[in-house]
C-alpha positions in Angstrom: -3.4 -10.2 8.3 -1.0 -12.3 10.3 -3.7 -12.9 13.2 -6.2 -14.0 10.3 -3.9 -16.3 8.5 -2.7 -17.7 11.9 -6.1 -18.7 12.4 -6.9 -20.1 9.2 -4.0 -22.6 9.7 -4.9 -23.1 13.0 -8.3 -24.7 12.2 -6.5 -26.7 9.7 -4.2 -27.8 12.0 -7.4 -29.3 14.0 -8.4 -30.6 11.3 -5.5 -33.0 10.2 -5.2 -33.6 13.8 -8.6 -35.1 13.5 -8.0 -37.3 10.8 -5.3 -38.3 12.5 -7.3 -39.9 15.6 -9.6 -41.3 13.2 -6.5 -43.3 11.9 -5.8 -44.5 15.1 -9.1 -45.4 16.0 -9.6 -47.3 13.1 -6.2 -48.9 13.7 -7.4 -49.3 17.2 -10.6 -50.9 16.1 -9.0 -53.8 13.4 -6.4 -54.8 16.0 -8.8 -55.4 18.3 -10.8 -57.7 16.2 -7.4 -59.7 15.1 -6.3 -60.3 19.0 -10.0 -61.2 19.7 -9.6 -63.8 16.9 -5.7 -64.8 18.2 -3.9 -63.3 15.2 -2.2 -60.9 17.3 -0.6 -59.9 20.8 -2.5 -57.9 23.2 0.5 -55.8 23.2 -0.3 -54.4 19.6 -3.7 -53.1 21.3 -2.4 -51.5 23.7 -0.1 -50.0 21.5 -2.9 -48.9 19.4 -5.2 -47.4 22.0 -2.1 -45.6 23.7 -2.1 -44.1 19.9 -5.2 -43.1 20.2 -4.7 -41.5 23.5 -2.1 -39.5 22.1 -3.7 -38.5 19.3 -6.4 -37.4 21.5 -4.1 -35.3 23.4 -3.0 -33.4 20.4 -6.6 -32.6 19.1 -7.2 -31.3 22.0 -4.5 -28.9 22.0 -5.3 -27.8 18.3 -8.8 -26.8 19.8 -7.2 -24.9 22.0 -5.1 -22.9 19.6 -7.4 -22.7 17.0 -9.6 -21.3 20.1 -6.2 -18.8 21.0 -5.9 -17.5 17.6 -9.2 -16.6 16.9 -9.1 -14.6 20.3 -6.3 -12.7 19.1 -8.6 -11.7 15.8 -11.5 -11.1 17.5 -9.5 -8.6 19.7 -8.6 -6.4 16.6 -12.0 -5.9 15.3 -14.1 -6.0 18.2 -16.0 -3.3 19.9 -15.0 -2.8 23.9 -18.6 -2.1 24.6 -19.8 -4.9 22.6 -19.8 -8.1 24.6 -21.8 -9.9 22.3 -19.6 -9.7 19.4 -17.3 -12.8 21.7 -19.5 -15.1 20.9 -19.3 -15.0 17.3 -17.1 -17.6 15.4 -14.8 -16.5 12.8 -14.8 -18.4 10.3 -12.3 -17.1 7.9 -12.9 -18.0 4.3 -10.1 -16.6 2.0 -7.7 -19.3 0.5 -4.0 -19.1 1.0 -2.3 -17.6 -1.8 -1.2 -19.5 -4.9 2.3 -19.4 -5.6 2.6 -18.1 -8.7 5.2 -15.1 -9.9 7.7 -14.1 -7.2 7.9 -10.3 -6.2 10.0 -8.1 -7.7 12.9 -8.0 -5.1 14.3 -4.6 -7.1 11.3 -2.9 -7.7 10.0 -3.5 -4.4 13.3 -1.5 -3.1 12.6 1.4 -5.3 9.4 2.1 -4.4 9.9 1.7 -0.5 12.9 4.4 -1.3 10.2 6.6 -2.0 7.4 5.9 0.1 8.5 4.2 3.9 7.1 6.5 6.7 10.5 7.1 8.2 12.6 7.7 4.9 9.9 10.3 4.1 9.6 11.6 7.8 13.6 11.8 7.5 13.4 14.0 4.5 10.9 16.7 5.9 13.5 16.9 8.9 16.6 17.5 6.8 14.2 20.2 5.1 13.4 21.5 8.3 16.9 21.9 9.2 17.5 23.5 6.5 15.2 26.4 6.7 16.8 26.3 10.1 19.6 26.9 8.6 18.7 29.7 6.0 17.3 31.3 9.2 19.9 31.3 11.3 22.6 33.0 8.9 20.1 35.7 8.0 20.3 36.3 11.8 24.1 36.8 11.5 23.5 39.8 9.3 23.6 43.1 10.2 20.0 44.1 11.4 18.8 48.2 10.3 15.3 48.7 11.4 13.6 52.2 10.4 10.8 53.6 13.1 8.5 56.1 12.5 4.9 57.2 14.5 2.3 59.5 14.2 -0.1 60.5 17.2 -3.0 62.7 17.0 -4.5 64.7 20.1 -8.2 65.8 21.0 -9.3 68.2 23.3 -13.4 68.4 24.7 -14.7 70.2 27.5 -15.0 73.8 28.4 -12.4 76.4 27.1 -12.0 79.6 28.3 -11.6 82.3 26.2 -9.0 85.2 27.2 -8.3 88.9 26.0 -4.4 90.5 25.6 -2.1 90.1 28.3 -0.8 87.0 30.2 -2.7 85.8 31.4 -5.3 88.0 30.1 -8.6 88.1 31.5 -11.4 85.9 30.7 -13.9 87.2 28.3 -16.5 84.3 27.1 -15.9 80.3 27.1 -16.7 78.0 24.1 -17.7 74.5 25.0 -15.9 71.0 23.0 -18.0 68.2 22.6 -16.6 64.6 21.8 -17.0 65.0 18.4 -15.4 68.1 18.4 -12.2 66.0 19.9 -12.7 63.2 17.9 -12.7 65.3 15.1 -9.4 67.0 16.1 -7.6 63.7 16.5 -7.9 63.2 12.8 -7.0 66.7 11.9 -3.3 68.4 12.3 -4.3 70.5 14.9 -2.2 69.0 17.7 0.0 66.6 15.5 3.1 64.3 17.6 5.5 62.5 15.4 8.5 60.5 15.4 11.3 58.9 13.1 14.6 57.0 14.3 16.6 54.8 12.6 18.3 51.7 14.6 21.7 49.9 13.6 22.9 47.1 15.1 26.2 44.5 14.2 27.2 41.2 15.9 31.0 41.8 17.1 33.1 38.4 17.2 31.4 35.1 18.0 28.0 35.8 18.4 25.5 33.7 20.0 23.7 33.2 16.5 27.3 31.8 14.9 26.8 29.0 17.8 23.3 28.4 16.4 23.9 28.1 13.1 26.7 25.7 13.8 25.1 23.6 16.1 22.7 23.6 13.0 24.6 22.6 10.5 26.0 19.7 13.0 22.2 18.4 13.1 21.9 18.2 9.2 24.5 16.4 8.7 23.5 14.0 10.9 20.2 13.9 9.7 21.6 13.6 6.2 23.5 10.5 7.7 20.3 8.9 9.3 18.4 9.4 5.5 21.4 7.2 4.5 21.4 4.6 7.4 17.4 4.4 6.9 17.9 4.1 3.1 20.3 1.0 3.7 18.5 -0.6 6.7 15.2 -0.7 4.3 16.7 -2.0 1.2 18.5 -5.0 3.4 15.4 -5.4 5.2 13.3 -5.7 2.4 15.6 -8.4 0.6 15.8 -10.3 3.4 11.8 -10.0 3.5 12.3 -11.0 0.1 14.2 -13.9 0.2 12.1 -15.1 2.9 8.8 -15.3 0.7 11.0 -17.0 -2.1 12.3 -19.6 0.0 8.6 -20.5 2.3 7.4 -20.9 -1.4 10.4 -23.8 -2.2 9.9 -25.1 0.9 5.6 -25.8 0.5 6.6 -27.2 -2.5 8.7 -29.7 -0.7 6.7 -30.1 2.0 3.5 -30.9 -0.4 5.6 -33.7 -2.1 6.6 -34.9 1.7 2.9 -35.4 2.2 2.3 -36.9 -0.8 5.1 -39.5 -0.2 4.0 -40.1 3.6 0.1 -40.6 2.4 1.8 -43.2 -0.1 3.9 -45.0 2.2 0.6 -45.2 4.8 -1.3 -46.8 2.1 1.1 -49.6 1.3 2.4 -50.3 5.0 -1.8 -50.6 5.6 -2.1 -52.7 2.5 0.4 -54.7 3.8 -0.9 -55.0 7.4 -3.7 -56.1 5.9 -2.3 -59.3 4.6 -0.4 -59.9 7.6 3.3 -58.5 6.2 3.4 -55.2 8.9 3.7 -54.5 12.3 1.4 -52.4 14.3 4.3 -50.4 15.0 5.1 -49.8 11.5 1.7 -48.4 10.8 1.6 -46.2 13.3 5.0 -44.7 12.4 3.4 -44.2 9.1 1.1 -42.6 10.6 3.1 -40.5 12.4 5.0 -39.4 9.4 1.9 -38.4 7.6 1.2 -36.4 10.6 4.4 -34.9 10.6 4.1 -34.1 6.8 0.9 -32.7 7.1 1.7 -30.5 9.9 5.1 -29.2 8.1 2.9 -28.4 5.2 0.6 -26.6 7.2 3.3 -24.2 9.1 5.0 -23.7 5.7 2.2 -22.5 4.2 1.4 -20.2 7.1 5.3 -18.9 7.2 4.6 -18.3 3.4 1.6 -16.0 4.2 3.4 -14.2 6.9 6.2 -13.5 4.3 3.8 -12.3 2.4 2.3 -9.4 4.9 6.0 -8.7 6.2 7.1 -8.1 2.8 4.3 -5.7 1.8 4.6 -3.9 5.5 8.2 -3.6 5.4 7.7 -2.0 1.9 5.8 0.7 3.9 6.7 1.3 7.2 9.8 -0.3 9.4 9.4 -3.4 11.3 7.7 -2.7 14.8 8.8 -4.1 18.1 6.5 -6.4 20.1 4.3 -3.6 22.0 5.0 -0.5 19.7 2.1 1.0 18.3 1.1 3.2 14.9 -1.8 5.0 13.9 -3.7 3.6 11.0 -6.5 5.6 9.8 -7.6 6.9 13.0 -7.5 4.3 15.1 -3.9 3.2 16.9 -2.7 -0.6 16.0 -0.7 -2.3 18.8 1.6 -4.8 17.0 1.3 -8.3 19.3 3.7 -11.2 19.6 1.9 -14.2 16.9 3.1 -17.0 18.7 2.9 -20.7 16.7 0.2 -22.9 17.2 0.5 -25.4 19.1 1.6 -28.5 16.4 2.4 -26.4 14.0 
């Protein structure tokens, strides 16, 4: 959002920077006529066309920024493997926003009390810690663990049958198959079994006490950091706040700065006109509606930019130039937005 708005004021910057030269040229064009016809100095055409020059140079740099910014969109929605997609122009078609009611500064606190990534992220850790916790002094307990086995046996093969005496003599054999074995391993015929009964107590400061300590350290820090977090985002968010009320005084007073300056071009031009101004005097006008224009211009865009920082800030905490996030699958890499040049 801040890329897109960046470049929607950025072709508006070229735009007033446009009908700014054409100013100049046209101021240009009538003081040449009057020094052609003596009514003038030369000097006021030079003036004029060293204007012009100048206003050149600064439509020239809009281009360039207006080129920059739509760059540094493209490069968020473009393929890697599809070079044709940087020859497509942008052209980006949403108005700016109308100032109408202000957000709810309050409300907007609440619910990123309940919903910012970390605040939540911090809760499922003080929970974690907690199970820890509930873990760690069952361990302390005394720990009685009950054992008992049974084995069965299975014998297959040839067995030799003997008559009285030891060891008697051998009078016939009987042959075991593997079922006959497998049969006798499910049977009591050669039955091994066992029972035990294991009792074991921790005897002074156990290595488990340490644990559990050490545990109990880490949720009250984490308890702490919930706090801190819970504090840093409601201050952040009012100063996000306060910064969207303030970029929406200021294009108010910036649109009735323009409106003034195109007033005050009009009359000095009127009054050129009749031979009452100075070629200087129009030009500073024009200036000044350049100025104005261009101060309307950044203060709308600072008012869309307050606009995405207060609704990100509601969600997540501000990033650092270079951090990234993953957003929906794909991993956002938040970029430096510098101004455009002008504005």
């Amino acid at each position: 959002k801040q890329a897109y708005w960046t470049l929607k004021a950025t072709r508006a910057n070229v735009d007033v920077q446009q009908q700014s030269l054409d100013l100049a040229r046209e101021l240009a064009r009538e003081n040449k006529v009057r020094v052609d016809a003596g009514h003038i100095p030369p000097i006021d055409l030079v003036q004029a066309e060293a204007e012009v020059a100048q206003r050149r140079e600064n439509l020239i740099r809009a281009h360039t920024g207006a080129e920059d910014a739509e760059d540094a969109l493209r490069r968020l929605i473009v393929h890697p493997d599809d070079r044709e997609f940087w020859k497509v122009r942008l052209e980006p078609v949403g108005d700016p926003s109308v100032i109408a009611a202000l957000p709810d500064i309050d409300a907007a606190v609440a619910n990123a009390l309940d919903q910012r990534y970390d605040i939540a992220r911090a809760g499922r850790d003080l929970e974690n810690t907690q199970t820890t916790i509930e873990f760690l002094d069952n361990q302390r307990l005394p720990d009685v663990r009950l054992e008992t086995s049974y084995r069965g046996n299975g014998l297959a093969g040839t067995q030799f049958l003997r008559g009285g005496g030891f060891p008697g003599s051998i009078i016939g054999t009987r042959n075991r198959g593997f079922g006959d074995a497998l049969g006798q391993v499910f049977s009591d015929d050669y039955p091994t079994w066992s029972l035990g009964v294991t009792v074991s107590y921790p005897i002074g400061r156990s290595f488990e006490d340490a644990n559990l300590a050490r545990a109990r350290v880490e949720r009250r820090q984490t308890t702490q950091r919930i706090a801190s977090l819970r504090i840093e985002a409601a201050e952040t968010i009012r100063r996000a706040g306060r910064h969207v009320r303030s970029t929406a005084e200021r294009i108010e007073a910036a649109r009735a700065g323009a409106s003034f300056a195109q007033e005050r071009l009009a009359a000095e031009q009127k009054r050129f006109g009749v031979g009452l101004s100075t070629t200087f005097l129009v030009t500073q006008a024009q200036r000044d509606l350049l100025e104005a224009q261009v101060n309307l211009l950044q203060n709308s865009l600072d008012f869309e930019s307050a606009l995405v920082n207060f609704e990100a800030v509601q969600q997540a905490p501000p990033l650092a130039a270079g951090a990234t996030i993953g957003i929906s699958g794909a991993n956002v890499m938040l970029l430096p937005t510098p101004a455009p040049r002008g504005l």
